[in-house]
Structure formats: C-alpha cells, structure tokens
gemmi code that builds the backbone of each chain (N, CA, C; Angstrom):
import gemmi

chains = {
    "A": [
        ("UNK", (171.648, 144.919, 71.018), (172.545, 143.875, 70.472), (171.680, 142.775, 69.898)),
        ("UNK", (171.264, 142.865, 68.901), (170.374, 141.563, 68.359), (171.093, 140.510, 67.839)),
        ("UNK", (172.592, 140.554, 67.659), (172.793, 138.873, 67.249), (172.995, 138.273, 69.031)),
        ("UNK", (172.677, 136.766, 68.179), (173.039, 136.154, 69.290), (174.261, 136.357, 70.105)),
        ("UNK", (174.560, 136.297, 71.268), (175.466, 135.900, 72.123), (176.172, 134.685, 71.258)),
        ("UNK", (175.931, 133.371, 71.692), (175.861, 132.330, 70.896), (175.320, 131.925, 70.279)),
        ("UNK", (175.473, 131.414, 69.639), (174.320, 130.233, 68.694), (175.524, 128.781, 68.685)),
        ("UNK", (174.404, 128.000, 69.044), (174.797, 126.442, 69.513), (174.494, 125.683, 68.121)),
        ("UNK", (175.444, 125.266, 67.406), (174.808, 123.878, 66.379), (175.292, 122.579, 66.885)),
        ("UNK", (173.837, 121.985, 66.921), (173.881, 120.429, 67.254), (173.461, 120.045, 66.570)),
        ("UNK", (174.766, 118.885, 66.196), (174.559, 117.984, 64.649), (173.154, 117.123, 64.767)),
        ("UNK", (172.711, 117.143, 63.802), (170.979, 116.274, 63.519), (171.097, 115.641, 62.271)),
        ("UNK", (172.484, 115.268, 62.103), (172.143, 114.006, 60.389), (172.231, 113.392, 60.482)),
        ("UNK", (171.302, 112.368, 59.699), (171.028, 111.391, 60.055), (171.352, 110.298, 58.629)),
        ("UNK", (172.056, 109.576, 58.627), (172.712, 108.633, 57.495), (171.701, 107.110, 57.364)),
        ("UNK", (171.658, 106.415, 56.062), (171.119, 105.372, 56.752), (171.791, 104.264, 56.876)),
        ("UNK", (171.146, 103.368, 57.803), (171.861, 102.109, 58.176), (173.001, 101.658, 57.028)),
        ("UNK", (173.899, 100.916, 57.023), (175.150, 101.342, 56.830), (176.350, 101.897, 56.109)),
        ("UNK", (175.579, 103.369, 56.310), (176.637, 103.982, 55.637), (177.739, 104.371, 56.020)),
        ("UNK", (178.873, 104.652, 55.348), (180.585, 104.453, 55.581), (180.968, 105.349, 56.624)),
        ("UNK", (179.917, 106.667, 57.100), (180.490, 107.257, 57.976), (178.876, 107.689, 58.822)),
        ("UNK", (179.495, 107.417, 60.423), (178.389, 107.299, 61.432), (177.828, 108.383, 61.473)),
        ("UNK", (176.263, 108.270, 62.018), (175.393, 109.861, 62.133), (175.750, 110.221, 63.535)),
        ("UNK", (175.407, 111.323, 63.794), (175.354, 111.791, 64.913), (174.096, 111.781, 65.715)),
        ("UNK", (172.684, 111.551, 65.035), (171.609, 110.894, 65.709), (171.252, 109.743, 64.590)),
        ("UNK", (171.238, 108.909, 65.247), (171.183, 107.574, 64.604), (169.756, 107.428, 64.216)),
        ("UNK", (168.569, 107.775, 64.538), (167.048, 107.672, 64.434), (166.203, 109.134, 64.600)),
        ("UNK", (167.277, 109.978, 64.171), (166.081, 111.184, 63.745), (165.666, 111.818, 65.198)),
        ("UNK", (165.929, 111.215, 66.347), (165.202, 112.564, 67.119), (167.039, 112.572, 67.713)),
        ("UNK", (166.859, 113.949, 68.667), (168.237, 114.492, 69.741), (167.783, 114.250, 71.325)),
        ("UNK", (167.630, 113.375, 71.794), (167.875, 113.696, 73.231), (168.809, 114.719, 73.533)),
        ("UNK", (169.856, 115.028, 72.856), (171.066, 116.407, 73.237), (170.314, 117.467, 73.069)),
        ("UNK", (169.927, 117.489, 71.807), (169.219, 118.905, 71.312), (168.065, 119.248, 72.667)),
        ("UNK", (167.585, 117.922, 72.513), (165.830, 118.726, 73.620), (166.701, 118.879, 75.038)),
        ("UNK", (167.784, 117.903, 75.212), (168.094, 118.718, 77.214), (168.878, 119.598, 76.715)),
        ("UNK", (169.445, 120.036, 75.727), (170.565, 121.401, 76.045), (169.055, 122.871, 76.005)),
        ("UNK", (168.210, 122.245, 75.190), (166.861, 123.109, 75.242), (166.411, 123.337, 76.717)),
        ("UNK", (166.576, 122.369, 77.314), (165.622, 122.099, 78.363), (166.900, 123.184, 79.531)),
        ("UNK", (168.083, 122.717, 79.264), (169.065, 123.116, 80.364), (169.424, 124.703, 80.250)),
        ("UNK", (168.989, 125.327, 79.013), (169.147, 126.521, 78.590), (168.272, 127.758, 79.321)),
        ("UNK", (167.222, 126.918, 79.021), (165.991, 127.253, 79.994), (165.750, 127.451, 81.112)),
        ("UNK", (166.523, 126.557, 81.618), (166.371, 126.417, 83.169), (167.449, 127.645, 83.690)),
        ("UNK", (168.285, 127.922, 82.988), (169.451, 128.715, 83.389), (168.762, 130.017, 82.554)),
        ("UNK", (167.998, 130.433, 82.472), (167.339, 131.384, 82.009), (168.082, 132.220, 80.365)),
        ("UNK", (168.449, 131.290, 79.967), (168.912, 131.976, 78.814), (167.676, 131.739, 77.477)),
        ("UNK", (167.925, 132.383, 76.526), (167.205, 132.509, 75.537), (167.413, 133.273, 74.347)),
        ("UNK", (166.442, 133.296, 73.248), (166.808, 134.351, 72.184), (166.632, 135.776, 72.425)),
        ("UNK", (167.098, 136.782, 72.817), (168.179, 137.162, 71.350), (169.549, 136.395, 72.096)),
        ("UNK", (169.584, 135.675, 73.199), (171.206, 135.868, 73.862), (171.509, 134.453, 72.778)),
        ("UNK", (170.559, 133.104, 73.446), (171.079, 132.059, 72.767), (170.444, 131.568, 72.265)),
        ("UNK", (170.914, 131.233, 71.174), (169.719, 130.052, 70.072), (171.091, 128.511, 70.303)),
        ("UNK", (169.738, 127.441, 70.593), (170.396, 126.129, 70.143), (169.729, 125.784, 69.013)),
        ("UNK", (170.686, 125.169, 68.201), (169.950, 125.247, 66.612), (170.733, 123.572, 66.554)),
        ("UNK", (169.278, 123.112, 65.720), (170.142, 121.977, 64.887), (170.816, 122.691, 63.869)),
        ("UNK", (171.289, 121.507, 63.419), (172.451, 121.013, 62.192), (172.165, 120.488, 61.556)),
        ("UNK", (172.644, 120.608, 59.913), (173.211, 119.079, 59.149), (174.366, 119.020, 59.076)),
        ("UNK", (174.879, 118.237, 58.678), (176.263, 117.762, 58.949), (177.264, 118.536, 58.998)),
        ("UNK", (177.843, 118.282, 60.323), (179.017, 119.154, 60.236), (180.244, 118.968, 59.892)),
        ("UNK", (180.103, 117.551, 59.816), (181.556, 116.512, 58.624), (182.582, 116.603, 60.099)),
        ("UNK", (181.998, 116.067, 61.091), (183.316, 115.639, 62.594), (182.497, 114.004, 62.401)),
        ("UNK", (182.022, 113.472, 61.569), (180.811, 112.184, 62.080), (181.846, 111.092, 62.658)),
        ("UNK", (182.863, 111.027, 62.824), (183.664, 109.972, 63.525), (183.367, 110.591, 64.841)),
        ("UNK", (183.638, 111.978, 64.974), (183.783, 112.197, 66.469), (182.246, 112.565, 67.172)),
        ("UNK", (181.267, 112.317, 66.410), (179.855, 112.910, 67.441), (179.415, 111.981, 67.788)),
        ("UNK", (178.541, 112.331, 68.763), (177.142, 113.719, 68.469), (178.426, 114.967, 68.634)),
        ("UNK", (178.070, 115.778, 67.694), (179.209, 116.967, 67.360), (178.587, 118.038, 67.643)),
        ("UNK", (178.860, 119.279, 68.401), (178.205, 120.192, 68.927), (179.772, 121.490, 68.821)),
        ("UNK", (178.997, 122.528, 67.968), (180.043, 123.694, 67.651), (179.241, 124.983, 68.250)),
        ("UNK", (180.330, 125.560, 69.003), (179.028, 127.000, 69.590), (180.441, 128.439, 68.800)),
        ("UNK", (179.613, 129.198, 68.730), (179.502, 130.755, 67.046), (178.926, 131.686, 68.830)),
        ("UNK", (180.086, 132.549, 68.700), (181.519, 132.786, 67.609), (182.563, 132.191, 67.860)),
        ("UNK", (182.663, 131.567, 69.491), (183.937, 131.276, 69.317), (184.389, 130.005, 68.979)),
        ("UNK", (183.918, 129.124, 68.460), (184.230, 127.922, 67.522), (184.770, 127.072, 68.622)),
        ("UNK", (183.989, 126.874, 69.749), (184.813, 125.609, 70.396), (183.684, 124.397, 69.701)),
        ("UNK", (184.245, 123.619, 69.424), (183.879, 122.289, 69.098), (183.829, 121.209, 70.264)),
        ("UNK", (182.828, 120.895, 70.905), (182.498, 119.455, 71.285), (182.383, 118.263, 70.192)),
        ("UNK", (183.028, 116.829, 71.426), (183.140, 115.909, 70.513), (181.845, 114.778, 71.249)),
        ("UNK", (181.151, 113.675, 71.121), (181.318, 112.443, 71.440), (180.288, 113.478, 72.751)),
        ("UNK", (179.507, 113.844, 72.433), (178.430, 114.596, 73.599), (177.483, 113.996, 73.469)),
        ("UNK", (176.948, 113.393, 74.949), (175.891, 112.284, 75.576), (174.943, 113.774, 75.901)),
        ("UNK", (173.595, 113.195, 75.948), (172.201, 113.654, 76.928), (172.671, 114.309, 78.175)),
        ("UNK", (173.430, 113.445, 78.653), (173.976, 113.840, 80.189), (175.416, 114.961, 80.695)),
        ("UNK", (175.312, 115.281, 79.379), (176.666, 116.516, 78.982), (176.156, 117.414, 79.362)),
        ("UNK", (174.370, 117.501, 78.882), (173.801, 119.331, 78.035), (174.023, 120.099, 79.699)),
        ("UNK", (173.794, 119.881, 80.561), (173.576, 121.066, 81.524), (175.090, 121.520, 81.620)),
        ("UNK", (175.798, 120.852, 81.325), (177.633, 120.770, 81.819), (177.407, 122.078, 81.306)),
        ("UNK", (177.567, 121.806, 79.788), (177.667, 122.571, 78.614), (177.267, 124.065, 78.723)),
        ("UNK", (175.865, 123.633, 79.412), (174.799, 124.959, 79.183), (175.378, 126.153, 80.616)),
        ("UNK", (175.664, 125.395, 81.957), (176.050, 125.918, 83.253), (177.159, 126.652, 82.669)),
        ("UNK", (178.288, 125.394, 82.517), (179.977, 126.247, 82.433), (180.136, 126.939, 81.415)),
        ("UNK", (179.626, 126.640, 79.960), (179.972, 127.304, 79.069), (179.038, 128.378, 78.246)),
        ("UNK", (177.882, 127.984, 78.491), (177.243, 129.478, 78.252), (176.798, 130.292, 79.365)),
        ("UNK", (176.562, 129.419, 80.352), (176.651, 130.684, 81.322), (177.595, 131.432, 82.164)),
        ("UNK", (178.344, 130.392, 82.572), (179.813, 131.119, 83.216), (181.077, 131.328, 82.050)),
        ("UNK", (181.067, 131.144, 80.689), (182.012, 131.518, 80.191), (183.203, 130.913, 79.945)),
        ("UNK", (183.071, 129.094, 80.244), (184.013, 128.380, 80.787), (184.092, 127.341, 79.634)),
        ("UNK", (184.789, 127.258, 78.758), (184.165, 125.818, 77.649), (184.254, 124.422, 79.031)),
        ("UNK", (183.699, 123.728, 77.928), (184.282, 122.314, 79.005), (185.131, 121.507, 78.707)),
        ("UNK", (186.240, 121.577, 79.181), (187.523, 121.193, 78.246), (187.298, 119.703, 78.515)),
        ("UNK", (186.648, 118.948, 78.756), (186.952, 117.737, 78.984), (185.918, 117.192, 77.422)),
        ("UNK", (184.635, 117.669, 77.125), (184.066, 117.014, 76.176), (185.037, 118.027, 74.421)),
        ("UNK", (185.724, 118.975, 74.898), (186.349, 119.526, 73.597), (187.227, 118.926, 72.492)),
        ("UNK", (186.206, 118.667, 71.199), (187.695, 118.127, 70.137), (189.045, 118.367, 70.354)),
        ("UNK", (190.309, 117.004, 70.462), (191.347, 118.106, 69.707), (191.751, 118.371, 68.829)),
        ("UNK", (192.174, 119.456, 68.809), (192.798, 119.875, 67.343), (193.131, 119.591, 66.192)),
        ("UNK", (193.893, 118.683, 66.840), (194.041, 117.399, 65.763), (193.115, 116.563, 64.800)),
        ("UNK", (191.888, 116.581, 65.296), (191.047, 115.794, 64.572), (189.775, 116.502, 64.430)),
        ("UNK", (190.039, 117.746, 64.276), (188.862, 118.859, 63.692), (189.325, 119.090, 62.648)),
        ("UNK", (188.422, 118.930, 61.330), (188.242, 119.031, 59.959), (189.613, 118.487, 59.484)),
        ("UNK", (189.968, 117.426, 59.936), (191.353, 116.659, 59.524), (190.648, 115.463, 58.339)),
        ("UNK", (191.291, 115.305, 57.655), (191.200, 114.280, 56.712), (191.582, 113.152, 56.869)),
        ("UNK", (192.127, 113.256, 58.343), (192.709, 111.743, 59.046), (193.365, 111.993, 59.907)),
        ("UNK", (192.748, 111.525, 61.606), (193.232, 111.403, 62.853), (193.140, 110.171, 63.461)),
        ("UNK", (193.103, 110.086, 64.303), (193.440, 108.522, 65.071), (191.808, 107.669, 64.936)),
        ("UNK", (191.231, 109.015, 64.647), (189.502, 108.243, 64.527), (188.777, 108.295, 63.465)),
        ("UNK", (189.448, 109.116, 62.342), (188.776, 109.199, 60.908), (189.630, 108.181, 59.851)),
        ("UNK", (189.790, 107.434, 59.814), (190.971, 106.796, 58.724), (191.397, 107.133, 57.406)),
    ],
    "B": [
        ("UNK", (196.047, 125.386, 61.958), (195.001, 125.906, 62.179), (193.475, 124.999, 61.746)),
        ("UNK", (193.427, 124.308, 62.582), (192.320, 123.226, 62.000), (190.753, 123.391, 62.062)),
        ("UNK", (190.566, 125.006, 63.031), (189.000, 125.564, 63.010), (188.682, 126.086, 61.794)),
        ("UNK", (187.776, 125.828, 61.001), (186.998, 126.300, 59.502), (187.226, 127.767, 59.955)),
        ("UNK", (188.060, 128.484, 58.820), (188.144, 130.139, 58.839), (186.746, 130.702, 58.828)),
        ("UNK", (185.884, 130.336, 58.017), (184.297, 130.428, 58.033), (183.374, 129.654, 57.940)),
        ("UNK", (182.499, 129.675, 58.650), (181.517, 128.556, 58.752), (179.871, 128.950, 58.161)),
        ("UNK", (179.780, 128.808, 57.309), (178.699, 129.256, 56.195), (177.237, 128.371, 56.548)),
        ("UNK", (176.481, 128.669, 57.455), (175.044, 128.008, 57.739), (174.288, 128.456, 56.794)),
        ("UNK", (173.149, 127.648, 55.809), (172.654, 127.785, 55.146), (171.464, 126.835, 55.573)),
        ("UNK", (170.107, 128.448, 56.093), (168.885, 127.655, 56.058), (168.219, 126.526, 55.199)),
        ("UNK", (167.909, 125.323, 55.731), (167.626, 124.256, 54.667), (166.075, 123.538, 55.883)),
        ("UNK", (165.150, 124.660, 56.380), (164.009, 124.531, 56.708), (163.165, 124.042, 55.976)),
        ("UNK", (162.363, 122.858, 56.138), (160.930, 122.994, 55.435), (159.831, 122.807, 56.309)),
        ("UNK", (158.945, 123.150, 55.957), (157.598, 123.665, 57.010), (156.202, 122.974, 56.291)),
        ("UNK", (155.646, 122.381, 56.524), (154.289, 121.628, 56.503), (153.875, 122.820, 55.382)),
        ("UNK", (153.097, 122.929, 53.903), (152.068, 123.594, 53.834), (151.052, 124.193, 54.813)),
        ("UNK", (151.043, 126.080, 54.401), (150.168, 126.125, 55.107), (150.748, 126.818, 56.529)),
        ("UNK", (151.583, 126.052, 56.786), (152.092, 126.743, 58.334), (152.403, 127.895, 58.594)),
        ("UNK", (152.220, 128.623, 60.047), (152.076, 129.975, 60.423), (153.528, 131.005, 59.685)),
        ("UNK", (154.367, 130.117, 60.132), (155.671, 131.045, 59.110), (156.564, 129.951, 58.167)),
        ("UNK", (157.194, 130.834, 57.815), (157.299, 130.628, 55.995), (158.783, 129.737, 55.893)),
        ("UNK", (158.954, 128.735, 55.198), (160.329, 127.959, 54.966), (161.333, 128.873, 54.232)),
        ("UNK", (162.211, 128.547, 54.699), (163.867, 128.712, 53.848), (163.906, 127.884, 52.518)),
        ("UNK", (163.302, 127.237, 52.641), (163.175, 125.787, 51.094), (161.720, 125.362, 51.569)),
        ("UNK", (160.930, 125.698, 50.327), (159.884, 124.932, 50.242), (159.322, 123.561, 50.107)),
        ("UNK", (160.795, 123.100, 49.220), (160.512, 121.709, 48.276), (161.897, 121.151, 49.105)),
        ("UNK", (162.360, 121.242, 49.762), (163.348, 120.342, 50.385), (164.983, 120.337, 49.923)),
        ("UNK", (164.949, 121.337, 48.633), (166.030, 121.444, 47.724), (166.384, 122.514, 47.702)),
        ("UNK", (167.497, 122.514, 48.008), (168.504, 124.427, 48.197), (169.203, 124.337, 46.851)),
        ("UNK", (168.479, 125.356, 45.932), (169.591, 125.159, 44.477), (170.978, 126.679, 45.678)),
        ("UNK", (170.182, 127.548, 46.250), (170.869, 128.316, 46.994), (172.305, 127.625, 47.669)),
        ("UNK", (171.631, 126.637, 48.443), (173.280, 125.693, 48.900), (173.973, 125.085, 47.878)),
        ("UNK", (173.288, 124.905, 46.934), (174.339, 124.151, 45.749), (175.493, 125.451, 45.072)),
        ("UNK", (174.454, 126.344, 44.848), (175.233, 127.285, 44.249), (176.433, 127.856, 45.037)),
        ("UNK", (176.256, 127.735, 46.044), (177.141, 128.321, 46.831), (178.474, 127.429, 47.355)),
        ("UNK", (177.957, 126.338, 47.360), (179.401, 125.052, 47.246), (179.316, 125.036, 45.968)),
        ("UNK", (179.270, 125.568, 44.777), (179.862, 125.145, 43.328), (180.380, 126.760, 43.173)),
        ("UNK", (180.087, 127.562, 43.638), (181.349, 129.060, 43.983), (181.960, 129.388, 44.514)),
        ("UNK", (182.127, 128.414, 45.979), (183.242, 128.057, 46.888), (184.103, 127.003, 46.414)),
        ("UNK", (183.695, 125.815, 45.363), (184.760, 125.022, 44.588), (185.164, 126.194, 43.825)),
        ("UNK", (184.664, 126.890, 43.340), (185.531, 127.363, 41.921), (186.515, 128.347, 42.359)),
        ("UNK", (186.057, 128.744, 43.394), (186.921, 130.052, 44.191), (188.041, 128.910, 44.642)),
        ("UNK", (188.111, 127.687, 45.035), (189.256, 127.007, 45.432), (188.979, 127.218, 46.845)),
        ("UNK", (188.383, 127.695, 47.250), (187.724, 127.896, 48.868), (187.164, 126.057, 49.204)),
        ("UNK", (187.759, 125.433, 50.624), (187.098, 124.200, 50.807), (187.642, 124.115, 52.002)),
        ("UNK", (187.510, 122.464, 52.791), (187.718, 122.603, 53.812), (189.352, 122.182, 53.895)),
        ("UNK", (189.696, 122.698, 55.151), (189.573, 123.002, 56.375), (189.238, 124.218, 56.958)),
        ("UNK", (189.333, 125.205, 55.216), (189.061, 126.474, 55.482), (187.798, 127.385, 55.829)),
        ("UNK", (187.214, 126.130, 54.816), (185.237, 127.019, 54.765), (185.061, 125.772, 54.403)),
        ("UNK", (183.507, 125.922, 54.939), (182.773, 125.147, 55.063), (181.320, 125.344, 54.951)),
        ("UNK", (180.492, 125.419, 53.869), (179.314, 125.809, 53.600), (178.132, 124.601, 54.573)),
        ("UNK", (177.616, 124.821, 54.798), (176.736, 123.731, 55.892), (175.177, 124.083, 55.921)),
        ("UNK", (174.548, 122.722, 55.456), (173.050, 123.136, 56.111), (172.265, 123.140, 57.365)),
        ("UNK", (171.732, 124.280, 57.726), (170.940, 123.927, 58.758), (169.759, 123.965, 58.815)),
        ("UNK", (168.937, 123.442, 60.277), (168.057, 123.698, 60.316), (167.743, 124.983, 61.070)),
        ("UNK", (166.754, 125.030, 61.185), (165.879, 126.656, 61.329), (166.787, 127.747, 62.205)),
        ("UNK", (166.907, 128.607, 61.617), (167.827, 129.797, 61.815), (166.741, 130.441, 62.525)),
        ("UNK", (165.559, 129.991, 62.415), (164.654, 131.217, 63.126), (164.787, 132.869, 62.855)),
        ("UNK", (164.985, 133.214, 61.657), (164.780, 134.694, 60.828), (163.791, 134.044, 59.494)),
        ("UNK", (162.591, 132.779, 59.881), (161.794, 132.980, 59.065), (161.401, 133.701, 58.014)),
        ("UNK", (161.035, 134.813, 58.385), (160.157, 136.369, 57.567), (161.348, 136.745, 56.562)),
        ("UNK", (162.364, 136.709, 57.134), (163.511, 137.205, 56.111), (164.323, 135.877, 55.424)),
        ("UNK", (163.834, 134.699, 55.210), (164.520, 133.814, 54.440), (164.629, 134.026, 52.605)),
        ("UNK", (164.955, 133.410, 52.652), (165.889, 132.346, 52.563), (167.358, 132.963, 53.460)),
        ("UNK", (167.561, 132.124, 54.379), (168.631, 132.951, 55.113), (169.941, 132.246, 55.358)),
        ("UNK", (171.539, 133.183, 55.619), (172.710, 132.434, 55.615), (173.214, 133.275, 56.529)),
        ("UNK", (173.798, 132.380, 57.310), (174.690, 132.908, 58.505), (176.415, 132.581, 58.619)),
        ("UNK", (177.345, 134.239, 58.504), (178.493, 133.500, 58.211), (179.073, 133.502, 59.527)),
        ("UNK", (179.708, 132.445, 60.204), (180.467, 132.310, 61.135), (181.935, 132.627, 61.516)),
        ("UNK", (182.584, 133.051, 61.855), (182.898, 133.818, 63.079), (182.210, 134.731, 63.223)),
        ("UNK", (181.618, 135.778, 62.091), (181.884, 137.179, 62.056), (180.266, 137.366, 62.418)),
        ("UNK", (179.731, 136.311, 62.274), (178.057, 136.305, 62.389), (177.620, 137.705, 61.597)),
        ("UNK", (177.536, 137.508, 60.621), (177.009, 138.076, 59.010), (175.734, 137.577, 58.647)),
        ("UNK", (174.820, 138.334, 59.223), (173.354, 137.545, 58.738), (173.018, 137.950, 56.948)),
        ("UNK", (172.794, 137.459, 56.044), (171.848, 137.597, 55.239), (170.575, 136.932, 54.917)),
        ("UNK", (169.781, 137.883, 54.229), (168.353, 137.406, 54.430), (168.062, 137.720, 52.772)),
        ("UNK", (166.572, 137.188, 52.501), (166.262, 136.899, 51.046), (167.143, 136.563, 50.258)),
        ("UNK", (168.063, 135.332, 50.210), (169.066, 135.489, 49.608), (168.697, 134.785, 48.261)),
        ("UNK", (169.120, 134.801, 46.753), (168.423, 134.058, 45.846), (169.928, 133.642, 45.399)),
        ("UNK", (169.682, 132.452, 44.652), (170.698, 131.345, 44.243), (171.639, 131.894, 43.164)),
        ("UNK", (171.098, 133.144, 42.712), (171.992, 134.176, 41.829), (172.818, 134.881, 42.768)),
        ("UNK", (172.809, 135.334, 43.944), (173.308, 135.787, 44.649), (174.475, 134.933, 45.324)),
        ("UNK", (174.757, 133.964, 44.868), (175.505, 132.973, 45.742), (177.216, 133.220, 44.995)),
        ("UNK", (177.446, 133.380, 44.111), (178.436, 133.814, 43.652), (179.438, 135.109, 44.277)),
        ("UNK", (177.984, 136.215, 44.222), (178.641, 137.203, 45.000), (179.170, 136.745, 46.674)),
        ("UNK", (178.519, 136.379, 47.112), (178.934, 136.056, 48.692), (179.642, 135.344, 48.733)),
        ("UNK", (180.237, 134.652, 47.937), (181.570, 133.759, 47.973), (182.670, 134.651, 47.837)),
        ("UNK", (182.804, 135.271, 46.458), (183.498, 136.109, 46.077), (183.699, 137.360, 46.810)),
        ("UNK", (182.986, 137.887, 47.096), (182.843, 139.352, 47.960), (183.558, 139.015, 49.332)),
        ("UNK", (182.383, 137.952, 49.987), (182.599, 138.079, 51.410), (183.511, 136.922, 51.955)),
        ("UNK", (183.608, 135.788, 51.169), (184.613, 134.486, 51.287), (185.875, 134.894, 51.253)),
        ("UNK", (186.439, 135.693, 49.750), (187.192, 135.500, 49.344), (188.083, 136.578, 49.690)),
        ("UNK", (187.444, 137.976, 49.528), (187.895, 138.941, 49.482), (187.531, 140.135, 51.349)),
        ("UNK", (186.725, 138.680, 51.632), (186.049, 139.787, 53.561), (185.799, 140.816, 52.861)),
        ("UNK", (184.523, 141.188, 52.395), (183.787, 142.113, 52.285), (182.346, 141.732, 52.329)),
        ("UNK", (181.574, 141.878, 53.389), (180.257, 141.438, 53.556), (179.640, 142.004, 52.694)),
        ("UNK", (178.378, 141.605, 52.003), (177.787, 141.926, 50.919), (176.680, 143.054, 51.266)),
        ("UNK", (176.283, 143.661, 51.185), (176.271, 144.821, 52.289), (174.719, 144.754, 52.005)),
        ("UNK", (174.495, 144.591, 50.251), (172.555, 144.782, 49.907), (172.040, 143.330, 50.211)),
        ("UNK", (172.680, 142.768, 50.652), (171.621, 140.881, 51.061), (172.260, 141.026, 53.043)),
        ("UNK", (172.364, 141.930, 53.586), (172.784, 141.747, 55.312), (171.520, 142.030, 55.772)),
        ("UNK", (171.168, 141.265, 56.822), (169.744, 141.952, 57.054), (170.123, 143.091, 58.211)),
        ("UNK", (168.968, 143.543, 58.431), (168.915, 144.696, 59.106), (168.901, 144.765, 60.823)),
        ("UNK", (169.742, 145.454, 61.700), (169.914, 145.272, 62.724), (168.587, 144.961, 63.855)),
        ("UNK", (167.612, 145.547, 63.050), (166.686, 145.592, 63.952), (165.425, 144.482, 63.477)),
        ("UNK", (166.332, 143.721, 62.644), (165.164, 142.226, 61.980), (165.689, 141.239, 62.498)),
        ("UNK", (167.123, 141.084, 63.263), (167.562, 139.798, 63.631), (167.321, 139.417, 64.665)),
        ("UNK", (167.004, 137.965, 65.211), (166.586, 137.709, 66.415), (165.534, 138.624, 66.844)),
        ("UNK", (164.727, 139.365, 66.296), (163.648, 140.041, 67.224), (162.296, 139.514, 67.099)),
        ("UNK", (161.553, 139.883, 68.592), (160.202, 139.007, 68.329), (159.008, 139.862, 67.262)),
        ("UNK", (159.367, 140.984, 66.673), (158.642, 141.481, 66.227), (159.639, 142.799, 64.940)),
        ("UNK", (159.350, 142.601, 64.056), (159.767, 144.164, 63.148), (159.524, 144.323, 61.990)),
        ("UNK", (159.211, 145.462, 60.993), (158.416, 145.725, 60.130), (157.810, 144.178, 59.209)),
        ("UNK", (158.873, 143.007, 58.952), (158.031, 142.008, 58.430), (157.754, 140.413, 59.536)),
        ("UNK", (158.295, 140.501, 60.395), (157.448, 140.000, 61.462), (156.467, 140.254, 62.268)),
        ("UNK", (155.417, 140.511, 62.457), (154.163, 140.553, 62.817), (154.242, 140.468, 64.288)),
    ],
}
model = gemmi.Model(1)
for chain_id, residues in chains.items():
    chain = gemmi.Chain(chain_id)
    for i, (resn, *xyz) in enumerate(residues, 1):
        res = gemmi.Residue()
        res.name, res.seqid = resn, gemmi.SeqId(i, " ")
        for name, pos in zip(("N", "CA", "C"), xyz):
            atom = gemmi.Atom()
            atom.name, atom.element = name, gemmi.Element(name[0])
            atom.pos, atom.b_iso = gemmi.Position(*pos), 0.0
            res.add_atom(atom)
        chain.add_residue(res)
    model.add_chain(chain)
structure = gemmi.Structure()
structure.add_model(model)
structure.setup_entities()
C-alpha cells in the first residue's frame, strides 16, 4: 500500500503585516507543524502510513491555524501547539477525529460565516 | 455540501542550489499552478467545489514536478504546465484520472525505486 494512510496539511502562509485576511503562522515558523512532527513520532507513525505536510493557503484564514487530514477531509479549526498530540493520539492513531477542535460546516469554504464577513 | 469535492495540492518546493534532491519549482514560480487555476476557471470548476492549492514538499522529489488529487489521492508526477489542461478536463471535470502523468505504484512514498537512489 504505498499511498499514505493520511497525509496531514498544516497551513504555513504567511501574509504580511496588515493584510485583510489573517495568516495562519504569523512569522514563518509552525510550532503546530514541528509538535504534530514530534507527536507523530512518538506514536510511532511515519511515511508510507503518515506524512504531515505543510501548506499554502488553504483559504479557512479566519478560522486557523487550519489543519485538513486526506482522505477523509476532516478539517481542524483555530489549532494551538498544545492540540498536536490530541490530534496525532485520537485521530491518527485511534481513528477518532477530535470533534472539539473540528470546523463547522458552516464555515468551511463559505464565503461568509459568523467569522469570515 | 461545504467540503471541496477535490482538493488539488500542487508541489510549490524550492530547494537551495545544489541540494541533495531536486525542487518541484526551481525559481519559486509554478507557471504549472497557474495553468491549472486558469483551466479550472475556464472549466467553471471553483470553490466550494475544487480547490487547486500550493504546497509544500510532497516528498516524491525524484518524480516532480508533482500534484496530488484529494479525496481520491491521485498522485501525478513530472507534470509540465501543458499538461494542466488535461487534468482539469479529464480528471476534474469528467473523473477520469489521467492515466500517462499517475505515477507508479511502486514510486510513491517509497524510500527507494528505479529513480530514487
């Protein structure tokens, strides 16, 4: 089976100071990216199963740091440093999204929700 | 239905001169991603439906310039900016993966095969 299991994109664009819609890393590095690296690891996963991959924009920038995991398109919203093991334990390893950091519906690729105007 | 029907990653790597493996974009400029959002406008293909996106490193180096389509995880590899028409059309429009730009089962994710070393 050589595709991934998952593949993780974590948004990495970076806008500059003030432009009309917020980045998801504000200064170019991910604390998310390196602990979901770090938490992936620790839970022994890896390539071929999982790749965490940056991003460029994934156009949620009201709702990040924005994190989408392929194939099954759950979308995280508004994901801190202190999320990645959540993420990495329940949902790539036990199979569990984490419904508490998950977009809703409503305001995935919407042209206007309560947080995009 | 507010999840992107397809989610179109398009390697947009660049790599130091010189370095051990080889960029997706040399010069920082994907005429490849352009072409491919100016054949997804013309197809009338946009969002909420598709969503062409750059990323960073797909890690299928050896076989870049590379695009990954999402749900269906559709790898292609060497892809050239003439080719961007067809994969809209073929595989966007009509779900038919483009069958001569897919890479090969035994080149994806692996640590080693005929052009990885």
């Amino acid at each position: 089976m050589p595709l991934f299991e998952r593949h993780v994109f974590v948004c990495h664009n970076v806008r500059p100071a003030g432009a009309p819609r917020p980045s998801c890393t504000g200064d170019g590095t991910s604390e998310l990216f390196a602990r979901l690296q770090q938490a992936a690891k620790a839970a022994g996963l890896g390539a071929p199963a999982i790749r965490i991959n940056k991003s460029l924009c994934l156009d949620q920038c009201e709702h990040g740091p924005t994190v989408v995991v392929y194939p099954e398109a759950v979308w995280y919203g508004r994901v801190r440093p202190e999320d990645a093991e959540e993420i990495v334990n329940e949902h790539l390893v036990a199979g569990r999204p984490v419904e508490r950091l998950r977009l809703a519906d409503e305001c995935i690729n919407a042209k206007a929700c309560p947080h995009r105007g």
